[in-house]
KOLGU-4560 file (N, C-alpha, C; in nm, 3 decimals, padded with zeros to 5 digits):
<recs>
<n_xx: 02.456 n_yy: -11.927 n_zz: 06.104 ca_xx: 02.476 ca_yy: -11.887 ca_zz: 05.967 c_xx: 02.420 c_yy: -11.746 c_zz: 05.947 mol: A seq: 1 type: UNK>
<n_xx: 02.473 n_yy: -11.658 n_zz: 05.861 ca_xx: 02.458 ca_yy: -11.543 ca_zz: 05.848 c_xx: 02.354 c_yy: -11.548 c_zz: 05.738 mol: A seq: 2 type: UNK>
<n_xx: 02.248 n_yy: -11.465 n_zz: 05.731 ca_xx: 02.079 ca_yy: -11.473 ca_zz: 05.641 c_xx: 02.096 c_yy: -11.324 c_zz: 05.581 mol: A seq: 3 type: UNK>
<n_xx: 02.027 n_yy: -11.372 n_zz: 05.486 ca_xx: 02.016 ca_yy: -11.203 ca_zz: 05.442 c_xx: 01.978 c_yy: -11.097 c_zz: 05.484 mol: A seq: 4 type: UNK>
<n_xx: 01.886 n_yy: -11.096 n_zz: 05.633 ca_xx: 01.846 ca_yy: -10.993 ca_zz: 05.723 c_xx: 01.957 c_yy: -10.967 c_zz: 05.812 mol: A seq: 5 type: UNK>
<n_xx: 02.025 n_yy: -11.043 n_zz: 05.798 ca_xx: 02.179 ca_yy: -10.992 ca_zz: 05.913 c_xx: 02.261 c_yy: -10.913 c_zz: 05.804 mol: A seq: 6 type: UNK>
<n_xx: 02.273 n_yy: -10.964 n_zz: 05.683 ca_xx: 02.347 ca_yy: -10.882 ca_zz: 05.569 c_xx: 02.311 c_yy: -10.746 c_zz: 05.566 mol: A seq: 7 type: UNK>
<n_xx: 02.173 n_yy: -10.757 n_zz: 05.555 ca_xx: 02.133 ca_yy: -10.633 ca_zz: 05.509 c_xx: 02.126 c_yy: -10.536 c_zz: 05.642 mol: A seq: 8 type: UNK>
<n_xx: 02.110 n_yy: -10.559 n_zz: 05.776 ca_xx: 02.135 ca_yy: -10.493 ca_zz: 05.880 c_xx: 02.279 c_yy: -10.465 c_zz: 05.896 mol: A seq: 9 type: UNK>
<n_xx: 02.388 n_yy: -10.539 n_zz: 05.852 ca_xx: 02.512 ca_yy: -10.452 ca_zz: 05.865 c_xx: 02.540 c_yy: -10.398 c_zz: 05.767 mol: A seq: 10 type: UNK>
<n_xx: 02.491 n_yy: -10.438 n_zz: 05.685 ca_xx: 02.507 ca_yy: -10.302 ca_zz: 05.531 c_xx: 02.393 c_yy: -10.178 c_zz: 05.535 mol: A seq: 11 type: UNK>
<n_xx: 02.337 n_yy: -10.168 n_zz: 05.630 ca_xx: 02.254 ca_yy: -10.104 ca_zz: 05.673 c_xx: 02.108 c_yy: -10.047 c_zz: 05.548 mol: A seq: 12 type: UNK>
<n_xx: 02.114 n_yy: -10.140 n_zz: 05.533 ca_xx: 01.965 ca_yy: -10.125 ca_zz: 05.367 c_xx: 01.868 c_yy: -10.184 c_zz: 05.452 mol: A seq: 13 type: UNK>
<n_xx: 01.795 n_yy: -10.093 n_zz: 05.338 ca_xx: 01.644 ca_yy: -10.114 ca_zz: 05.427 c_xx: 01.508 c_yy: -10.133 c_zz: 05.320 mol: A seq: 14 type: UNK>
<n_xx: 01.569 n_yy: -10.143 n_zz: 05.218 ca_xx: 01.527 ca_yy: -10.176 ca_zz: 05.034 c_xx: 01.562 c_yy: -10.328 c_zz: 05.005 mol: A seq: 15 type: UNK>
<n_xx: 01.435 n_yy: -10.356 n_zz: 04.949 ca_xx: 01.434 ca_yy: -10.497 ca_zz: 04.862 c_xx: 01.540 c_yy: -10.484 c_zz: 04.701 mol: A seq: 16 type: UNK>
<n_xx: 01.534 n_yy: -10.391 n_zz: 04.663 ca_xx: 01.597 ca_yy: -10.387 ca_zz: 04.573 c_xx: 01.709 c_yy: -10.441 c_zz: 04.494 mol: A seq: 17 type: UNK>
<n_xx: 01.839 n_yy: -10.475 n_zz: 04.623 ca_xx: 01.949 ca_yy: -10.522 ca_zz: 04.577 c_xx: 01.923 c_yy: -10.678 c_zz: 04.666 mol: A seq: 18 type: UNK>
<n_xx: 01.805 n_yy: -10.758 n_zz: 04.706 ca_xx: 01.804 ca_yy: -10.918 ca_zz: 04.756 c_xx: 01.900 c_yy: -10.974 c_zz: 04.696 mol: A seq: 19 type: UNK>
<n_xx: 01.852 n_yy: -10.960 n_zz: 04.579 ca_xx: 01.925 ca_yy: -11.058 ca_zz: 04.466 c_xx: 02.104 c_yy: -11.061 c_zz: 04.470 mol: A seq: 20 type: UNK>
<n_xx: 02.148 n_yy: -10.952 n_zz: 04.458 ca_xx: 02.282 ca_yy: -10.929 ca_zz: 04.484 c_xx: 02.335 c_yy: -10.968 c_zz: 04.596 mol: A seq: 21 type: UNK>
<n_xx: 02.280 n_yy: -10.881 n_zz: 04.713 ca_xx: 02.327 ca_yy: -10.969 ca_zz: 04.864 c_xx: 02.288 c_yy: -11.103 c_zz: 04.922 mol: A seq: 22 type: UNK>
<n_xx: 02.214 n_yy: -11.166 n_zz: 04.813 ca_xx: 02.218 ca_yy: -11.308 ca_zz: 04.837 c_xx: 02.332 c_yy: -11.358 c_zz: 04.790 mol: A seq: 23 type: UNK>
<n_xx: 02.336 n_yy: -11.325 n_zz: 04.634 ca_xx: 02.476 ca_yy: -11.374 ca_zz: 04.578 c_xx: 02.624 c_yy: -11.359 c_zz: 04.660 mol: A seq: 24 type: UNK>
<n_xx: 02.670 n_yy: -11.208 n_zz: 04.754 ca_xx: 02.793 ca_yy: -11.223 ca_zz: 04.808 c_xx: 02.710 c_yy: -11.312 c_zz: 04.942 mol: A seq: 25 type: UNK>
<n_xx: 02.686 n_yy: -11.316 n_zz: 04.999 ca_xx: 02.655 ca_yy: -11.419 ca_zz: 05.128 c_xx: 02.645 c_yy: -11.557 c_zz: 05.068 mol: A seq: 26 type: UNK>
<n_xx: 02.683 n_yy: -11.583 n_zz: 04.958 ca_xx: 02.689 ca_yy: -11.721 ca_zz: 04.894 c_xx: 02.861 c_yy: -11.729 c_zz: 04.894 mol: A seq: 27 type: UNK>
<n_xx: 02.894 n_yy: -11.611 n_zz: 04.806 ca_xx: 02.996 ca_yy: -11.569 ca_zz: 04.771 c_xx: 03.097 c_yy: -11.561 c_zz: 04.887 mol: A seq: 28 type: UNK>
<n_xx: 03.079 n_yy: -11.488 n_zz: 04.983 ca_xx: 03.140 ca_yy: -11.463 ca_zz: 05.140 c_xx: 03.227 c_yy: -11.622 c_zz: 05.175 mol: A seq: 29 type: UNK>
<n_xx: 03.046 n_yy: -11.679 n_zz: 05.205 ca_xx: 03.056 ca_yy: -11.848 ca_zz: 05.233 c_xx: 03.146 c_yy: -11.931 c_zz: 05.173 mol: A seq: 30 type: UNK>
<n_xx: 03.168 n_yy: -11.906 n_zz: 05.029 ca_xx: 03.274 ca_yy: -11.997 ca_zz: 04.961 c_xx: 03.415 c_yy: -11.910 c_zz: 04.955 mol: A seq: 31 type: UNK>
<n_xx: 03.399 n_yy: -11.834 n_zz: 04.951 ca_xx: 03.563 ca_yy: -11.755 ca_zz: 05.019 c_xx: 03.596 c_yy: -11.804 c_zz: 05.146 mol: A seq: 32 type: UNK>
<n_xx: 03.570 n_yy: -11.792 n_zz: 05.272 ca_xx: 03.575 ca_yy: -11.841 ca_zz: 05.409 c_xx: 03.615 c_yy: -12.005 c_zz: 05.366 mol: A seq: 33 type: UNK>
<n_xx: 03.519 n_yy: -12.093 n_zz: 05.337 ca_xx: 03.591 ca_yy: -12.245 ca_zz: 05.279 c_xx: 03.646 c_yy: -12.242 c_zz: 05.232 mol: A seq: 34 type: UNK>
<n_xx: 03.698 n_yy: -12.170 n_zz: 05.130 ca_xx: 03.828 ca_yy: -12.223 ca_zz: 05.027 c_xx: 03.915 c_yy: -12.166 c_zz: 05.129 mol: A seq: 35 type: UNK>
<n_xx: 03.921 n_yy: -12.053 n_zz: 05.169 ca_xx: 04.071 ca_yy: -12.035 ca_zz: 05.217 c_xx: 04.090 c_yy: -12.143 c_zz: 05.382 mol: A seq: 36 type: UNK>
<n_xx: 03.971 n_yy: -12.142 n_zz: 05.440 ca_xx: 03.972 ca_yy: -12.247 ca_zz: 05.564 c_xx: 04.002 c_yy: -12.375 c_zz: 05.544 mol: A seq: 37 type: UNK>
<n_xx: 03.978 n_yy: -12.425 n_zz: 05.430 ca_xx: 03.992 ca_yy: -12.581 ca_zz: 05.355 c_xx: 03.968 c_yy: -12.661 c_zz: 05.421 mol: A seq: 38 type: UNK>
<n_xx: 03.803 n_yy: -12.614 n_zz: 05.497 ca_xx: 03.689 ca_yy: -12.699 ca_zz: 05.516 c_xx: 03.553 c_yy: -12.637 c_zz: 05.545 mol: A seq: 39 type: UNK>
<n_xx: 03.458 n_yy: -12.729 n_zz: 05.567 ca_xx: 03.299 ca_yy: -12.663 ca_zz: 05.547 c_xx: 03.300 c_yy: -12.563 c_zz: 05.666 mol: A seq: 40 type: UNK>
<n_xx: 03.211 n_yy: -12.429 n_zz: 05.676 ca_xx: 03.153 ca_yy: -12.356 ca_zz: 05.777 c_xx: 03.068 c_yy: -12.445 c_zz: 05.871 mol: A seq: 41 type: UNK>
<n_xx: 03.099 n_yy: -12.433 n_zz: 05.989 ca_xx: 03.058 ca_yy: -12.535 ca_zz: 06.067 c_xx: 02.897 c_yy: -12.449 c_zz: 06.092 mol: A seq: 42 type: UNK>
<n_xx: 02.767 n_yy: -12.509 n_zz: 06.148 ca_xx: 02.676 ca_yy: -12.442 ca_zz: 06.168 c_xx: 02.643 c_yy: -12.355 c_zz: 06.271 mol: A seq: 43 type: UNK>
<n_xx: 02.728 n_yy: -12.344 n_zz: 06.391 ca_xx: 02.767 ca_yy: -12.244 ca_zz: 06.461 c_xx: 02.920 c_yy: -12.196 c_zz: 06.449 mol: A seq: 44 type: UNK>
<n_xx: 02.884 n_yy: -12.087 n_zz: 06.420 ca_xx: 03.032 ca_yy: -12.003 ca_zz: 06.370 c_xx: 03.070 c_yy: -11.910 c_zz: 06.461 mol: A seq: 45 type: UNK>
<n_xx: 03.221 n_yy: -11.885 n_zz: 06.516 ca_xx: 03.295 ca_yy: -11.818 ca_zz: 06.574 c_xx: 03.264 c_yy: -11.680 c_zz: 06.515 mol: A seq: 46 type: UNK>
<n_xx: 03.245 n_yy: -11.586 n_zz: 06.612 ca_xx: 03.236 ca_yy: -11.415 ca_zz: 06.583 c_xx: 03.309 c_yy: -11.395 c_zz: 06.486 mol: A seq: 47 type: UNK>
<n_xx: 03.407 n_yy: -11.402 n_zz: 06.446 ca_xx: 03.563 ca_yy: -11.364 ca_zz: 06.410 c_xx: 03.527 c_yy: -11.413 c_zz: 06.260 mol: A seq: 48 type: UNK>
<n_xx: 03.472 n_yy: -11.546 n_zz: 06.212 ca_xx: 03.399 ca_yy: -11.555 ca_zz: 06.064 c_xx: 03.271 c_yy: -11.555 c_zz: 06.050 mol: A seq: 49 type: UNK>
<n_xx: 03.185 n_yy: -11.492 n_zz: 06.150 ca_xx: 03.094 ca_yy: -11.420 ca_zz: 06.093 c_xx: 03.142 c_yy: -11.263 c_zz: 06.053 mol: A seq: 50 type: UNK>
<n_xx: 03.231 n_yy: -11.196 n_zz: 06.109 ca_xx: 03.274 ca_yy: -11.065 ca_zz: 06.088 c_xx: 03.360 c_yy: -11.099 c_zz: 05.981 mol: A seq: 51 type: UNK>
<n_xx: 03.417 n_yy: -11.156 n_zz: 05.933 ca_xx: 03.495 ca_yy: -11.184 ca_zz: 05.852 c_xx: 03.401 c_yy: -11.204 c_zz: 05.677 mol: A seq: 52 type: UNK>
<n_xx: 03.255 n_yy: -11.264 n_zz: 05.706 ca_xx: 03.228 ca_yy: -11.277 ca_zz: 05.590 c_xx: 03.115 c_yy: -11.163 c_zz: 05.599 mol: A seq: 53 type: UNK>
<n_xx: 03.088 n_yy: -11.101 n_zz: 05.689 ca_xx: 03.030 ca_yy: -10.947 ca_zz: 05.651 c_xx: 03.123 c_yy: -10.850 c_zz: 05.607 mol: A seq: 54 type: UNK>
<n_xx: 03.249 n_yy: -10.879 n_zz: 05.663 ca_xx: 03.349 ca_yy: -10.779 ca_zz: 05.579 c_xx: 03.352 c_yy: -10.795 c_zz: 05.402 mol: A seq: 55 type: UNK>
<n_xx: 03.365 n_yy: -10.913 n_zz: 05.411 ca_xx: 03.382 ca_yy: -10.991 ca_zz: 05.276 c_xx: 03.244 c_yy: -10.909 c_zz: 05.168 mol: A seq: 56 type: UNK>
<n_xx: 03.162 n_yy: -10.909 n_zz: 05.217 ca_xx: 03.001 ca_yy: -10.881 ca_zz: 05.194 c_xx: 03.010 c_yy: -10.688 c_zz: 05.152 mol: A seq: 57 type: UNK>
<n_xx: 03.038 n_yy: -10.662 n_zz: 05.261 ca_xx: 03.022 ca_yy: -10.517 ca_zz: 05.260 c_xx: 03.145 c_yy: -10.473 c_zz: 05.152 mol: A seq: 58 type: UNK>
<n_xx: 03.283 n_yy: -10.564 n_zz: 05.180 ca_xx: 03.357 ca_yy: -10.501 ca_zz: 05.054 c_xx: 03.307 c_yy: -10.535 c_zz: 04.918 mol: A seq: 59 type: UNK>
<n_xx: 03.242 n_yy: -10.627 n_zz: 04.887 ca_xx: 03.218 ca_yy: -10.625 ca_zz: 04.784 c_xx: 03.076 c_yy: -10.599 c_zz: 04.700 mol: A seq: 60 type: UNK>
<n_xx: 02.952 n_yy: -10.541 n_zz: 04.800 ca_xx: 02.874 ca_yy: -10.458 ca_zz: 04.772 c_xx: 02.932 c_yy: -10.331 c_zz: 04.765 mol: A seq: 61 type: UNK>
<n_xx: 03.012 n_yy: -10.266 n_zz: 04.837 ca_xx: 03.074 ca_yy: -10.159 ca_zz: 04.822 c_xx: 03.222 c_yy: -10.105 c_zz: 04.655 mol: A seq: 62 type: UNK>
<n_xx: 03.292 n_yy: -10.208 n_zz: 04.647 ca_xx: 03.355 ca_yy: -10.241 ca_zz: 04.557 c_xx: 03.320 c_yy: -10.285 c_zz: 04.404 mol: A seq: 63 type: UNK>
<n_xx: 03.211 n_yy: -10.314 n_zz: 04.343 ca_xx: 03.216 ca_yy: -10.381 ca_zz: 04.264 c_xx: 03.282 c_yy: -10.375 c_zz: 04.079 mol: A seq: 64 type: UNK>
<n_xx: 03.414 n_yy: -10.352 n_zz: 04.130 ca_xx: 03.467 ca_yy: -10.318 ca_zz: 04.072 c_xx: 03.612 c_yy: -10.476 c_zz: 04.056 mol: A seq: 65 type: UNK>
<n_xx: 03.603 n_yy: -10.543 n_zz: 04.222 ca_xx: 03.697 ca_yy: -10.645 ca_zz: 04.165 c_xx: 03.842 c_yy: -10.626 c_zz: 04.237 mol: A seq: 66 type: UNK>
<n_xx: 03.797 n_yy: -10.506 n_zz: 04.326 ca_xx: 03.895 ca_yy: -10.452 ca_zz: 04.409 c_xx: 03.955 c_yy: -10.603 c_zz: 04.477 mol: A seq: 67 type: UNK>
<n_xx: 04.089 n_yy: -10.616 n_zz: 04.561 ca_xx: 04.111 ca_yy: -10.684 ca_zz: 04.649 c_xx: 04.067 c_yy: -10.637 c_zz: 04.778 mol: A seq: 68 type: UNK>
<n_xx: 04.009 n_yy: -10.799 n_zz: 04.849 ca_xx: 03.978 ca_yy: -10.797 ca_zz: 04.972 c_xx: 04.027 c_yy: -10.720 c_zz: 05.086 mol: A seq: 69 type: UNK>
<n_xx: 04.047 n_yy: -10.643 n_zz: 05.176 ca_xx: 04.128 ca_yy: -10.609 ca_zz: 05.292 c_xx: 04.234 c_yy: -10.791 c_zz: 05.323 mol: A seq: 70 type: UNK>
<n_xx: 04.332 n_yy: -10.716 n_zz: 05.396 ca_xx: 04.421 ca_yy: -10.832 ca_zz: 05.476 c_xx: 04.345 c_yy: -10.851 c_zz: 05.570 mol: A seq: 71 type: UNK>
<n_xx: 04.238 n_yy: -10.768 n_zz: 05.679 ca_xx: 04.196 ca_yy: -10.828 ca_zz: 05.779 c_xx: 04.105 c_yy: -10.914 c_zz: 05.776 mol: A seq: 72 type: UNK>
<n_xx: 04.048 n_yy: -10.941 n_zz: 05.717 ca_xx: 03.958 ca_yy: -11.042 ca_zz: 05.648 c_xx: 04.030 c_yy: -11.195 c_zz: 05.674 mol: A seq: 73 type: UNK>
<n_xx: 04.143 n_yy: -11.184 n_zz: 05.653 ca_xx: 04.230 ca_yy: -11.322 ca_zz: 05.606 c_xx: 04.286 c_yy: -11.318 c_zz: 05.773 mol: A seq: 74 type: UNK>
<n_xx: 04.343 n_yy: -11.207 n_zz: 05.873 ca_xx: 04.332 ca_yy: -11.260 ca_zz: 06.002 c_xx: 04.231 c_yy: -11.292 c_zz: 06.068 mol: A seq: 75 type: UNK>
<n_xx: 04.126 n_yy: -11.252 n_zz: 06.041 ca_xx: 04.013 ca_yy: -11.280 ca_zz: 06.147 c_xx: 04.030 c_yy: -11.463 c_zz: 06.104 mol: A seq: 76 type: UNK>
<n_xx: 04.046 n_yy: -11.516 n_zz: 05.986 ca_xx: 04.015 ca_yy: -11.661 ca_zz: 05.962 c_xx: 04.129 c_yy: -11.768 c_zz: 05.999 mol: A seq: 77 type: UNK>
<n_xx: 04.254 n_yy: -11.693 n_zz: 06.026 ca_xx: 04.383 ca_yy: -11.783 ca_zz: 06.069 c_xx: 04.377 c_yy: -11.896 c_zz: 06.135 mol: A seq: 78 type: UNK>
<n_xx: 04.294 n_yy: -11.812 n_zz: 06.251 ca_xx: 04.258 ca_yy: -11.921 ca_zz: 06.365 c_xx: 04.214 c_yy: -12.060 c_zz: 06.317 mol: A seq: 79 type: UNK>
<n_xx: 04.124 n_yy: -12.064 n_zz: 06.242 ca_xx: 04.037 ca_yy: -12.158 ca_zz: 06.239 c_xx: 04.095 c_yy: -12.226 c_zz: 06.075 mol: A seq: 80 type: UNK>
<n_xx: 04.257 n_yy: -12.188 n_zz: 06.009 ca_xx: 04.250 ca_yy: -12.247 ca_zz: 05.888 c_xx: 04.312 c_yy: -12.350 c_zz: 05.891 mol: A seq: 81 type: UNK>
<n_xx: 04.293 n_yy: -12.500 n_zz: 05.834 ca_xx: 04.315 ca_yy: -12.635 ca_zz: 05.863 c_xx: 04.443 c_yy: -12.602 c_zz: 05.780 mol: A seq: 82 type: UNK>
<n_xx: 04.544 n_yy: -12.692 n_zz: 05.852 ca_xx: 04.691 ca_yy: -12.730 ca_zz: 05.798 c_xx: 04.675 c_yy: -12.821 c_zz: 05.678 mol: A seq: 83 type: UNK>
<n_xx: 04.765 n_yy: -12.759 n_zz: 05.591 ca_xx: 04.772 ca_yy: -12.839 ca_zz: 05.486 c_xx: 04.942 c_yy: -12.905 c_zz: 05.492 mol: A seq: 84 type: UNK>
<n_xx: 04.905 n_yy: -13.002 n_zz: 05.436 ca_xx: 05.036 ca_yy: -13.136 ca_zz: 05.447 c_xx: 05.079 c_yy: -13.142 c_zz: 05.300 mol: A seq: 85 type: UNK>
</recs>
């Protein structure tokens, strides 16, 4: 699972200042990745959604404006998204 010291090392901060916020998208990240996977983050996670929810992270510390996500975001998670019937 991705912690807020991994957040904040690829967003490259080095300030307490914004915890509060980059806790919220690493919450935020996490429930984007499940809803679109349409099931739980397993507790060891494939490279591909951990990069996927630091992308998620960094666009939207960077964005906060409400922008849309990148598309690559949504391939890195293909692999792993359960079929729906």
């Amino acid at each position: 699972m991705i912690t807020l010291s991994d957040a904040k090392e690829f967003l490259r901060i080095d300030h307490t200042e914004e915890d509060g916020y980059i806790s919220i998208l690493l919450l935020l990240a996490r429930e984007m990745c499940e809803n679109y996977l349409r099931q739980p983050l397993p507790d060891t996670m494939p490279e591909s959604i951990k990069q996927a929810m630091f992308l998620i992270i960094a666009h939207f510390y960077e964005n906060r404006n409400g922008e849309s996500v990148p598309n690559v975001i949504f391939r890195l998670l293909d692999p792993f998204r359960k079929e729906e019937f």
